[in-house]
TIPATOR-181873 format. One line per field, with one value per atom (N, C-alpha, C): z, x, y; chain; residue number from 0; atom name. Coordinates in pm, whole numbers, always signed. Layout:
BEGIN
z: [Z  ...] $
x: [X  ...] $
y: [Y  ...] $
unit: [A  ...] $
pos: [NUM  ...] $
site: [CA  ...] $
***
This chain:
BEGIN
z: [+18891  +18857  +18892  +18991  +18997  +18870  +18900  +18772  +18763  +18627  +18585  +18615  +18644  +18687  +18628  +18665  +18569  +18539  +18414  +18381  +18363  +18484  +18516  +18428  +18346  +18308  +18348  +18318  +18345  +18167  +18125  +17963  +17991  +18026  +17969  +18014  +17874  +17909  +17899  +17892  +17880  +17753  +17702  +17603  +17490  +17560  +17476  +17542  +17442  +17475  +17501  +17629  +17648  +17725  +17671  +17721  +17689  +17768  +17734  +17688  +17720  +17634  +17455  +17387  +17267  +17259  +17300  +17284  +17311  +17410  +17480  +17368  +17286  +17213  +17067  +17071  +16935  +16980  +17100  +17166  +17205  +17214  +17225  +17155  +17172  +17030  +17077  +17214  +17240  +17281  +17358  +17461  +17560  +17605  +17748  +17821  +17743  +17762  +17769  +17696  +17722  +17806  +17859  +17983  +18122  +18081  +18195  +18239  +18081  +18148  +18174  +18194  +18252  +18352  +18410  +18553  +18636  +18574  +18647  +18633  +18509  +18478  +18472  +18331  +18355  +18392  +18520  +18624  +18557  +18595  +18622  +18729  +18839  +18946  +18909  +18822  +18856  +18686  +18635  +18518  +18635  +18748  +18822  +18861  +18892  +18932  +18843  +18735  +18634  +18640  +18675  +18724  +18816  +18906  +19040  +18975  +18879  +18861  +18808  +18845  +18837  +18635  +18637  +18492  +18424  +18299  +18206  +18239  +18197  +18149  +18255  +18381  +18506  +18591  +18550  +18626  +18511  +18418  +18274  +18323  +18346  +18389  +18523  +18611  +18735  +18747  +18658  +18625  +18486  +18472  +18373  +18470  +18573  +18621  +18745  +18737  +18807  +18721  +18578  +18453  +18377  +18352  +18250  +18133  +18139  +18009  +17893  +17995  +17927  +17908  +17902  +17862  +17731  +17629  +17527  +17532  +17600  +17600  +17647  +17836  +17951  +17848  +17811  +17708  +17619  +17542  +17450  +17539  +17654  +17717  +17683  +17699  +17679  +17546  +17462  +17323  +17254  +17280  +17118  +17252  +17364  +17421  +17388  +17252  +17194  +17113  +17157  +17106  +17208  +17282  +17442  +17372  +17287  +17278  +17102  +17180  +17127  +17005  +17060  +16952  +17063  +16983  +17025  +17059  +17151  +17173  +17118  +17019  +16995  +17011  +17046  +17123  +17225  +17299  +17409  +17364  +17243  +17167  +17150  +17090  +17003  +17166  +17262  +17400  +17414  +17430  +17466  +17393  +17292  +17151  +17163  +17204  +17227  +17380  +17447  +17589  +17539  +17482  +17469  +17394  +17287  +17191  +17225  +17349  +17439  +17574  +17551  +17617  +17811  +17780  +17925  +17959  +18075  +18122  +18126  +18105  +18162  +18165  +18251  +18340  +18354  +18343  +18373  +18498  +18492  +18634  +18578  +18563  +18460  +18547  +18560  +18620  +18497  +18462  +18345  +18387  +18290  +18323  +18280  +18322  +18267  +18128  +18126  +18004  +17893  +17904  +17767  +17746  +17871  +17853  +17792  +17829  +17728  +17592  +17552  +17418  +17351  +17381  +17364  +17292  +17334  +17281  +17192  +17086  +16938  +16875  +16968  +16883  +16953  +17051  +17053  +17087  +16992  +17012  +17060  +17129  +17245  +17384  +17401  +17519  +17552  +17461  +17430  +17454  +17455  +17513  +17603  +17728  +17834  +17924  +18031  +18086  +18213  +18178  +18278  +18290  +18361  +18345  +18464  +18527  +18677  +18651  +18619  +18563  +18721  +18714  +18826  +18858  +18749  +18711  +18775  +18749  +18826  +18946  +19007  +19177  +19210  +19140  +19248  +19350  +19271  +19366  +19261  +19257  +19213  +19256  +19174  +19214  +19248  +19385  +19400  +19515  +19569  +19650  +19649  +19781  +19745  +19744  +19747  +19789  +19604  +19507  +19403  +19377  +19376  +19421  +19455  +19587  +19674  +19614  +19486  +19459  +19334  +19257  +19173  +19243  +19284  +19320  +19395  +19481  +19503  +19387  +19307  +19144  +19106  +19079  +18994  +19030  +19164  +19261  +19194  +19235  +19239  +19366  +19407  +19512  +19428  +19594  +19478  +19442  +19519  +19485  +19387  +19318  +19177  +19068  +19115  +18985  +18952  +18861  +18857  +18743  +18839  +18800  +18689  +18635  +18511  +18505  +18556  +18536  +18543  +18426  +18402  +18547  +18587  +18722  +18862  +18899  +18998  +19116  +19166  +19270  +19248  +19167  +19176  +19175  +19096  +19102  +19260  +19353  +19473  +19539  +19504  +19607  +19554  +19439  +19396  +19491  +19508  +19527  +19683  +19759  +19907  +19917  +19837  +19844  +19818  +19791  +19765  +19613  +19549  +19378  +19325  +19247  +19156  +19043  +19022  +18978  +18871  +18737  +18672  +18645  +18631  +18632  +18446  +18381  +18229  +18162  +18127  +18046  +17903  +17854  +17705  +17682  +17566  +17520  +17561  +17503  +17511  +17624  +17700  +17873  +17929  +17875  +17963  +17911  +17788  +17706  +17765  +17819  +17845  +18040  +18093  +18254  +18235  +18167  +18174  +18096  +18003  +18010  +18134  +18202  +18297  +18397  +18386  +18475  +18439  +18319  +18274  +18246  +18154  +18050  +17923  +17846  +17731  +17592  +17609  +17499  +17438  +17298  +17216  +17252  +17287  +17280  +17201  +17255  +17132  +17022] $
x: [-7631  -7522  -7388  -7291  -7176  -7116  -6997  -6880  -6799  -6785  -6621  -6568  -6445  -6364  -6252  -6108  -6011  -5968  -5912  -5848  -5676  -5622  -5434  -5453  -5345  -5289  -5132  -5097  -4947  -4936  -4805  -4781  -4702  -4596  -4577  -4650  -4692  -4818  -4950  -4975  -5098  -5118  -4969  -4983  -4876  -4751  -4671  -4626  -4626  -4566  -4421  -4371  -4241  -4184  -4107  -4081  -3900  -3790  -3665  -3654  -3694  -3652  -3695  -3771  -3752  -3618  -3515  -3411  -3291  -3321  -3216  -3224  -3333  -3341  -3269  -3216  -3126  -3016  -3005  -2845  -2788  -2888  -2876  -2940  -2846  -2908  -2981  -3036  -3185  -3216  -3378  -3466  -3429  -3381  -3285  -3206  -3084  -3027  -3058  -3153  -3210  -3299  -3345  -3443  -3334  -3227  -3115  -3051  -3011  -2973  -3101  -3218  -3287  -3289  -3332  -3347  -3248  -3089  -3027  -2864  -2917  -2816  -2844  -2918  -3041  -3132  -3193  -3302  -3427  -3492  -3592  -3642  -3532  -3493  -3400  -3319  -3225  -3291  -3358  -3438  -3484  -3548  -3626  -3536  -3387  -3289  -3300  -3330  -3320  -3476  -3614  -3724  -3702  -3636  -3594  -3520  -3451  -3353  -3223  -3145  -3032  -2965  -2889  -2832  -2741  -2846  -2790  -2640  -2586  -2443  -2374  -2379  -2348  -2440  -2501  -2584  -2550  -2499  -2503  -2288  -2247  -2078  -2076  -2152  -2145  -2119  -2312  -2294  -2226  -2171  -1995  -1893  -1878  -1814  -1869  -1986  -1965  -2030  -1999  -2036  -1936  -1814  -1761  -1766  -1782  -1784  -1945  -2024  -2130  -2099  -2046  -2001  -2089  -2124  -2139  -2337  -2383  -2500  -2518  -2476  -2524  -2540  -2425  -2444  -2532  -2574  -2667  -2810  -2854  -2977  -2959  -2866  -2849  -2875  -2787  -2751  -2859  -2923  -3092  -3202  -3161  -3290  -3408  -3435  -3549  -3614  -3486  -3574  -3624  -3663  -3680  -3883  -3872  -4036  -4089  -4200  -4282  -4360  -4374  -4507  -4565  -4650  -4801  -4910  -4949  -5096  -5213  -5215  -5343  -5461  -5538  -5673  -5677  -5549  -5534  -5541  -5426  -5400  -5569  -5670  -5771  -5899  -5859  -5914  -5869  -5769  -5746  -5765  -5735  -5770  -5891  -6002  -6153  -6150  -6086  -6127  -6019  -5921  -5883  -5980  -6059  -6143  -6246  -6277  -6394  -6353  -6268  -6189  -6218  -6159  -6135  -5976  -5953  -5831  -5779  -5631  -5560  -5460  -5400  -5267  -5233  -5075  -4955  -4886  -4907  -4832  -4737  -4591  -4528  -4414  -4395  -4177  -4163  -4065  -3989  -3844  -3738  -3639  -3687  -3594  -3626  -3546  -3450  -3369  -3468  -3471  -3537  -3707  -3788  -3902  -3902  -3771  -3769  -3695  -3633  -3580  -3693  -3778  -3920  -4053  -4037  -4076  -4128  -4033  -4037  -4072  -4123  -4182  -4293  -4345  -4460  -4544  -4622  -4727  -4823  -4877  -4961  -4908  -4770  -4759  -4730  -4775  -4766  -4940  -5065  -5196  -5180  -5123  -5137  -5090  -5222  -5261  -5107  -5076  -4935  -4893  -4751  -4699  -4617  -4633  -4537  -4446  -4317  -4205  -4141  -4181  -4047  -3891  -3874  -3730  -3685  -3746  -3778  -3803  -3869  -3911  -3815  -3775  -3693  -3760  -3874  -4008  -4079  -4064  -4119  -4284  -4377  -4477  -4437  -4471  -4619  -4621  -4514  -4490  -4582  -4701  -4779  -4747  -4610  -4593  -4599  -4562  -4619  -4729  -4796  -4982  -4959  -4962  -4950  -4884  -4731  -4663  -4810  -4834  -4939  -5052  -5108  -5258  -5230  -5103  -5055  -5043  -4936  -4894  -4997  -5102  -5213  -5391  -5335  -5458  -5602  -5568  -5678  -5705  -5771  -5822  -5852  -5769  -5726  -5892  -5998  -6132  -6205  -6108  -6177  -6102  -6000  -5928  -5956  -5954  -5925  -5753  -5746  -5554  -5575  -5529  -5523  -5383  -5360  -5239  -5234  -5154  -5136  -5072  -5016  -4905  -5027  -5063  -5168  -5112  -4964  -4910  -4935  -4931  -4941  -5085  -5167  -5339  -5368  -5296  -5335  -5337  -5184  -5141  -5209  -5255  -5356  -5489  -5516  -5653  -5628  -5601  -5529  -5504  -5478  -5433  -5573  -5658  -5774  -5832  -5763  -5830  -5904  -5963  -6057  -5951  -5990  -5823  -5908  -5827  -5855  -5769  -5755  -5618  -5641  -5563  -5535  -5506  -5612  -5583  -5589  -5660  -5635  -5753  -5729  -5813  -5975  -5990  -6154  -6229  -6115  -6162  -6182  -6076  -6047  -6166  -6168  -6281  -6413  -6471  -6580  -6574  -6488  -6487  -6484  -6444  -6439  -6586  -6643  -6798  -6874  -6853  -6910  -6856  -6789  -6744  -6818  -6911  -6958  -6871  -6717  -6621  -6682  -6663  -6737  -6653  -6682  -6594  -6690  -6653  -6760  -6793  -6889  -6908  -6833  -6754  -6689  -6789] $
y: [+13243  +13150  +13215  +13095  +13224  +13226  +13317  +13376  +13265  +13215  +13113  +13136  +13046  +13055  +13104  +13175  +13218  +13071  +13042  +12927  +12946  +12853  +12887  +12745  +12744  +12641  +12586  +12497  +12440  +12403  +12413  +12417  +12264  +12216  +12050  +11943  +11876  +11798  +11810  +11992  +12042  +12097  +12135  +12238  +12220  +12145  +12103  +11923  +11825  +11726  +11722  +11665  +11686  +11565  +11518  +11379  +11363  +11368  +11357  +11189  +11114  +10971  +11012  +11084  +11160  +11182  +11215  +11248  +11160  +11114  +10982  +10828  +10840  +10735  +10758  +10848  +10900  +10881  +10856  +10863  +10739  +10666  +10531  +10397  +10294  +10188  +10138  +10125  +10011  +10109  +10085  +10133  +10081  +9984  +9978  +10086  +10111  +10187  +10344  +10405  +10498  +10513  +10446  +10415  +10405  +10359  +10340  +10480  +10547  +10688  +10779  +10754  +10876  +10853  +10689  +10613  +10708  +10736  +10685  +10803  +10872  +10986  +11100  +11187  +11292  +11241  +11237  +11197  +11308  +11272  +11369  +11438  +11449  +11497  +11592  +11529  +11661  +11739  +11723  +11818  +11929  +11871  +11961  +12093  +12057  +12142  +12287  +12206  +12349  +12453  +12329  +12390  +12486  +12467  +12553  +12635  +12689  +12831  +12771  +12680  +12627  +12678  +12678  +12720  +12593  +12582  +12445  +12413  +12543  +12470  +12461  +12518  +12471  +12313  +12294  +12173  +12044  +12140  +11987  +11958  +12065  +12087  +11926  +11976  +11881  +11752  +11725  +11614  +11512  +11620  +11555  +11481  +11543  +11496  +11406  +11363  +11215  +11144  +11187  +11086  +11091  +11120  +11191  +11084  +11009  +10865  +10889  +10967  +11025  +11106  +11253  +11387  +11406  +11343  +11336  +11392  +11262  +11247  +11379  +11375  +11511  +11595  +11657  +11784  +11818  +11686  +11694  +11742  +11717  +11750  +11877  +11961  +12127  +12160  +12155  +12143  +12143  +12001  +11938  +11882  +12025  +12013  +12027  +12120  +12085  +11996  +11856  +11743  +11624  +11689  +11629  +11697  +11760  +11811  +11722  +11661  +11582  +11665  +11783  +11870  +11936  +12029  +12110  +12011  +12033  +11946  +12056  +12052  +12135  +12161  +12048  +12068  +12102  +12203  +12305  +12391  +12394  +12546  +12613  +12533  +12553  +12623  +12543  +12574  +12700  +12769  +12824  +12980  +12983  +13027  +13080  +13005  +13025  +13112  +13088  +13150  +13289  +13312  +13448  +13527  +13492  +13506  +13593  +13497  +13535  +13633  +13688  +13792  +13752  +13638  +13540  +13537  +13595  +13622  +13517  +13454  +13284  +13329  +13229  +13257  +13109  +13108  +12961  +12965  +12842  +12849  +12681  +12729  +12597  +12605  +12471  +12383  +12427  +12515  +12526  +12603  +12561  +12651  +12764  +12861  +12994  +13059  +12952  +12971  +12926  +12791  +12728  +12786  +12871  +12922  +13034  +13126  +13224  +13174  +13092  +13039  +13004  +12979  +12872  +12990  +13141  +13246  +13292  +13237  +13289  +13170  +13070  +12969  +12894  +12980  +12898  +13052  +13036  +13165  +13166  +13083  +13071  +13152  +13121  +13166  +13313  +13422  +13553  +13587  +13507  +13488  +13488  +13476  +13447  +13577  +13631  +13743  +13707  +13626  +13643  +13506  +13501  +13319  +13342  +13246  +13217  +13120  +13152  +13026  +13023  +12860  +12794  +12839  +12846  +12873  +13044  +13128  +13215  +13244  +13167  +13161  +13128  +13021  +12921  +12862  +12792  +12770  +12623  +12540  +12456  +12392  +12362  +12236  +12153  +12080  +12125  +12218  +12273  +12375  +12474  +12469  +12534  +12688  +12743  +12855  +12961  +12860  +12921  +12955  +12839  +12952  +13033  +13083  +13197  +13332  +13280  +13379  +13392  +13360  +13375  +13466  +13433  +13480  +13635  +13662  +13782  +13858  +13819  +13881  +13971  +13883  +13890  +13939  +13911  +13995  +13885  +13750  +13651  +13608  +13565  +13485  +13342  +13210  +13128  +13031  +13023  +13014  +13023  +13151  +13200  +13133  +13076  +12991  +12870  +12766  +12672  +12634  +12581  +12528  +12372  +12374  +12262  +12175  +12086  +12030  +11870  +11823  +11669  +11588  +11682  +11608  +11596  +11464  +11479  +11499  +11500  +11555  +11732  +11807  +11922  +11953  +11894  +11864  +11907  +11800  +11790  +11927  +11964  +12072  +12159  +12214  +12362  +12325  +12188  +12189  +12284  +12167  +12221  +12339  +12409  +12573  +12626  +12561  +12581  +12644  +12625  +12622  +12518  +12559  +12451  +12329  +12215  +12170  +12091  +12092  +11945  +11916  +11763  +11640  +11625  +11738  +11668  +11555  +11512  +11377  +11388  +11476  +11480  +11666  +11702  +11848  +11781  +11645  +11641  +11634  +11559  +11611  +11729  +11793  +11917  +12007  +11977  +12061  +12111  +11944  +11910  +11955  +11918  +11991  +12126  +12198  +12380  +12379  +12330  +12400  +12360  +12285  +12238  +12359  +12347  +12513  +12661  +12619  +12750  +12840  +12811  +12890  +12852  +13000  +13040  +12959  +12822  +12750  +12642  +12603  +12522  +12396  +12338  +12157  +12107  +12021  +11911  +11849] $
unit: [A  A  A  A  A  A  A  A  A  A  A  A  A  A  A  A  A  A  A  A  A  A  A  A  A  A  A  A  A  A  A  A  A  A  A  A  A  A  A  A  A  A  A  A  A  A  A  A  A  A  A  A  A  A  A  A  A  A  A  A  A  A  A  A  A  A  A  A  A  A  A  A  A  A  A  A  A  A  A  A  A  A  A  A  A  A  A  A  A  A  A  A  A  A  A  A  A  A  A  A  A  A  A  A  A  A  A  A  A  A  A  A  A  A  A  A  A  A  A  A  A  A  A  A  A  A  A  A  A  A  A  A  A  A  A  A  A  A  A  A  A  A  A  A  A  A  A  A  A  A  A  A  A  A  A  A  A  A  A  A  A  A  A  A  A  A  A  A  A  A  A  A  A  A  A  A  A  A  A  A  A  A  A  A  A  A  A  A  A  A  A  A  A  A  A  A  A  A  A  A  A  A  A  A  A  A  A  A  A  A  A  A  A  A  A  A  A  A  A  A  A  A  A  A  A  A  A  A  A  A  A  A  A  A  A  A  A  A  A  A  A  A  A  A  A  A  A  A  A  A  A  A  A  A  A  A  A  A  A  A  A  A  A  A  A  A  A  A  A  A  A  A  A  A  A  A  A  A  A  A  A  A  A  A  A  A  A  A  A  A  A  A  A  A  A  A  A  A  A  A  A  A  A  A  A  A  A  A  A  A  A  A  A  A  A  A  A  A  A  A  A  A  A  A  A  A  A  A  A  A  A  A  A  A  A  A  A  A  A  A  A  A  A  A  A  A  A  A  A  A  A  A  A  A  A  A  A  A  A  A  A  A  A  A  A  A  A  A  A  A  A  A  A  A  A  A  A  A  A  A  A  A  A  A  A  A  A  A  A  A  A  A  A  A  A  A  A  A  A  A  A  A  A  A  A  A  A  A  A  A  A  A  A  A  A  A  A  A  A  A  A  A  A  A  A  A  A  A  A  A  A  A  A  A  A  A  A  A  A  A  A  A  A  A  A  A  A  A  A  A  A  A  A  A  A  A  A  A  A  A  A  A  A  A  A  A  A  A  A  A  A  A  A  A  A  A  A  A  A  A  A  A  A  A  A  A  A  A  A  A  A  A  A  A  A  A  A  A  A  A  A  A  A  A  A  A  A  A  A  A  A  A  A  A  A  A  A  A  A  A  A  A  A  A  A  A  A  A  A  A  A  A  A  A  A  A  A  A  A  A  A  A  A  A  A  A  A  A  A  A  A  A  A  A  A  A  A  A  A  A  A  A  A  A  A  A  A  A  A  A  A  A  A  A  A  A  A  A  A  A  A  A  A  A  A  A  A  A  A  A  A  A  A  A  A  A  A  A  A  A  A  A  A  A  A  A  A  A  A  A  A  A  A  A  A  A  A  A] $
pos: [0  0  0  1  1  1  2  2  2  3  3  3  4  4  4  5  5  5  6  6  6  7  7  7  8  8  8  9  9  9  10  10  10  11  11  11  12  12  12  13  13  13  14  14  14  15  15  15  16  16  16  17  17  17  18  18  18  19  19  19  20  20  20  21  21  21  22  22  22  23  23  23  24  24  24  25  25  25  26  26  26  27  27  27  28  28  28  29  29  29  30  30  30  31  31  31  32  32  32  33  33  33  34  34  34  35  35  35  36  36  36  37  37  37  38  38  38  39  39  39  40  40  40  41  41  41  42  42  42  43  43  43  44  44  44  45  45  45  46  46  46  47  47  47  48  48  48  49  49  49  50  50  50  51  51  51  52  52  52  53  53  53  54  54  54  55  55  55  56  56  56  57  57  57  58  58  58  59  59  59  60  60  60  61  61  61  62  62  62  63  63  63  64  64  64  65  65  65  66  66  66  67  67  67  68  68  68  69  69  69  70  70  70  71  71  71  72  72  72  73  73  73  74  74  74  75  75  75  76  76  76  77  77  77  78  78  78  79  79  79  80  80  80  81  81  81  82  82  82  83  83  83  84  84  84  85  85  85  86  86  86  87  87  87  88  88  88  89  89  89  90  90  90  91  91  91  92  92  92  93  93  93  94  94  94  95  95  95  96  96  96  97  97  97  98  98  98  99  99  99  100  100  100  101  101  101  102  102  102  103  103  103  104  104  104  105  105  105  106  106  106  107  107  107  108  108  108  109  109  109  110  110  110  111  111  111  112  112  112  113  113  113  114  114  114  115  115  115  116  116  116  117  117  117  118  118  118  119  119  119  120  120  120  121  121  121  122  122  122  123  123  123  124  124  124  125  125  125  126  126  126  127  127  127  128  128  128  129  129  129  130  130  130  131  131  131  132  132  132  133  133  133  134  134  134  135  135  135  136  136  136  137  137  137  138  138  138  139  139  139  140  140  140  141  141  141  142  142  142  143  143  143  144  144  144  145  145  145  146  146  146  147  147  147  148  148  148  149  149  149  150  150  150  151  151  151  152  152  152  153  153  153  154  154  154  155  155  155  156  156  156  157  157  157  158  158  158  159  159  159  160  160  160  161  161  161  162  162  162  163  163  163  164  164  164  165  165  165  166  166  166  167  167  167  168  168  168  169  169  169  170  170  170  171  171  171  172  172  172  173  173  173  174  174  174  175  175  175  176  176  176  177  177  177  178  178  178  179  179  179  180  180  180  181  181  181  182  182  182  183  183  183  184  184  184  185  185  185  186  186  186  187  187  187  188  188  188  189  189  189  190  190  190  191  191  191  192  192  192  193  193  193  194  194  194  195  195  195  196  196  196  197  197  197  198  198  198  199  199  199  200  200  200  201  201  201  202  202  202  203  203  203  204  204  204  205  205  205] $
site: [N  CA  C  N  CA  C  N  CA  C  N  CA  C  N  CA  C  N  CA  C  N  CA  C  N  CA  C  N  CA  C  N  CA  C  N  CA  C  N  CA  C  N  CA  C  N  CA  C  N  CA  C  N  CA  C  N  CA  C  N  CA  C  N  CA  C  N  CA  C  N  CA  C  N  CA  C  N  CA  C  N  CA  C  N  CA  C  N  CA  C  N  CA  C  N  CA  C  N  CA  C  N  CA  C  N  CA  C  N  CA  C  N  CA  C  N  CA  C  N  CA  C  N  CA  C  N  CA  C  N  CA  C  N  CA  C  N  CA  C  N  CA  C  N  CA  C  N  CA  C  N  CA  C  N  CA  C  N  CA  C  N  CA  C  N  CA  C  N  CA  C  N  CA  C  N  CA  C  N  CA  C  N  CA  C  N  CA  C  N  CA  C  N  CA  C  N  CA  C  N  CA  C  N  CA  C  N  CA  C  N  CA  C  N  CA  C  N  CA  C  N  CA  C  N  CA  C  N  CA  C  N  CA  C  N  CA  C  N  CA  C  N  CA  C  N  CA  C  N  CA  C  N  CA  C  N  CA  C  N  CA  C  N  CA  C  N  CA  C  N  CA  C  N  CA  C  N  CA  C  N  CA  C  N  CA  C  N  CA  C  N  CA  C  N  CA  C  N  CA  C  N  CA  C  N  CA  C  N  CA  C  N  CA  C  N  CA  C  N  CA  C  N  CA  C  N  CA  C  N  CA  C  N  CA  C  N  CA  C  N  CA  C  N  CA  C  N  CA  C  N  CA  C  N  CA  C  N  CA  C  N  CA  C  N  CA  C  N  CA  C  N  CA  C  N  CA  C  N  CA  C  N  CA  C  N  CA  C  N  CA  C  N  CA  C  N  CA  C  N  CA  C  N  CA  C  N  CA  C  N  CA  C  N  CA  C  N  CA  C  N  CA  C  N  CA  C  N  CA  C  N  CA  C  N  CA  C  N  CA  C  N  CA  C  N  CA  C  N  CA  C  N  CA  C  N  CA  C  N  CA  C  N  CA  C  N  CA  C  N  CA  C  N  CA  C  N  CA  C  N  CA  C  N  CA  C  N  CA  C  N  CA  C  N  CA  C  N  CA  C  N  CA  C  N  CA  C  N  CA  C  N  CA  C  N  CA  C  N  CA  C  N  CA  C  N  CA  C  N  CA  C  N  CA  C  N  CA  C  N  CA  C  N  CA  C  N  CA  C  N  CA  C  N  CA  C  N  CA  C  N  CA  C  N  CA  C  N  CA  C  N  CA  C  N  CA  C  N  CA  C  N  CA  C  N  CA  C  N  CA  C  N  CA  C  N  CA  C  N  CA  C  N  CA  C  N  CA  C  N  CA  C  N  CA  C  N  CA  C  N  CA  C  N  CA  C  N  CA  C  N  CA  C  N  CA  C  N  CA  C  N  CA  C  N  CA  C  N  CA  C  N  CA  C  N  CA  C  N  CA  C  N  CA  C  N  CA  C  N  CA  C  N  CA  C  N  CA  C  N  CA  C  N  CA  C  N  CA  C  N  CA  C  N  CA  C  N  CA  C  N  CA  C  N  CA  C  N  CA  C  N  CA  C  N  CA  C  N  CA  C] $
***
């Protein structure tokens, strides 16, 4: 039988719920309007800016000024950015928990700034388990760019065959596969649960 695979995870979506309309809906009196400024103010394009390296209070400064009537809101993305987070998804935590347990190496590969991933530290203790983490924000290398793989599997002295990559975003799904890793498309812990024993990782039947 061959060897399991290492299990890379991606953390928003997989590990923590993260959704900025959580936040935009405190800021505004309908769901219209908060749906209008993500469309169309903090994008989720330019969130990515900060995936890539970019620094809050300079990228939140910018777009002040071809918003300045929002000034209020922009800022707040910086400010009670941690209410852009939904919670812990725990039937990852509990996955994962079991494969450290079982003295099974895992590794991240996350779009995150690098500011709010290290702010994020002292409060999520999962991510102190993890045999190493490849932050976006850092590279200056975003998913699904397959060139993060590449910075990964160098790092860490994997071959990417021996991995399988875990991520909710099926544009990045794609590109791990293509780079040639093993991939599952996160839809919830009981899925994921049930594809990694199938992978023959040392974790419990649901």
């Amino acid at each position: 039988m061959s060897k399991p695979p290492v299990p890379v995870f991606d953390l928003g979506g997989v590990f923590v719920d993260w959704n900025p309309l959580y936040l935009f809906r405190k800021l505004f009196d309908t769901e219209e309007k908060a749906v209008w400024f993500q469309n169309n103010v903090c994008t989720l394009e330019w969130n990515l800016e900060f995936d890539a390296g970019d620094v809050y209070s300079e990228g939140v400064a910018h777009l002040i000024t071809r918003y300045p009537r929002y000034w209020r809101q922009i800022q707040a993305y910086d400010t009670r950015w941690r209410e852009t987070l939904g919670g812990i998804i725990e039937g990852t935590v509990d996955i994962h928990n079991e494969l450290v347990a079982a003295n099974v190496p895992t590794f991240a590969i996350t779009n995150f700034s690098w500011e709010k991933w290290v702010s994020m530290l002292p409060e999520w203790e999962f991510l102190e388990k993890f045999d190493g983490v490849v932050v976006s924000g850092l590279e200056k290398i975003v998913k699904p760019d397959p060139r993060i793989y590449r910075i990964f599997c160098e790092r860490y002295g994997l071959n990417a065959g021996d991995c399988v990559f875990i991520d909710d975003n099926e544009a990045n799904v794609n590109s791990a596969r293509v780079f040639g890793m093993k991939t599952v498309h996160f839809t919830s812990p009981e899925a994921l649960r049930a594809e990694l024993l199938e992978l023959g990782l040392p974790i419990k039947p649901a």
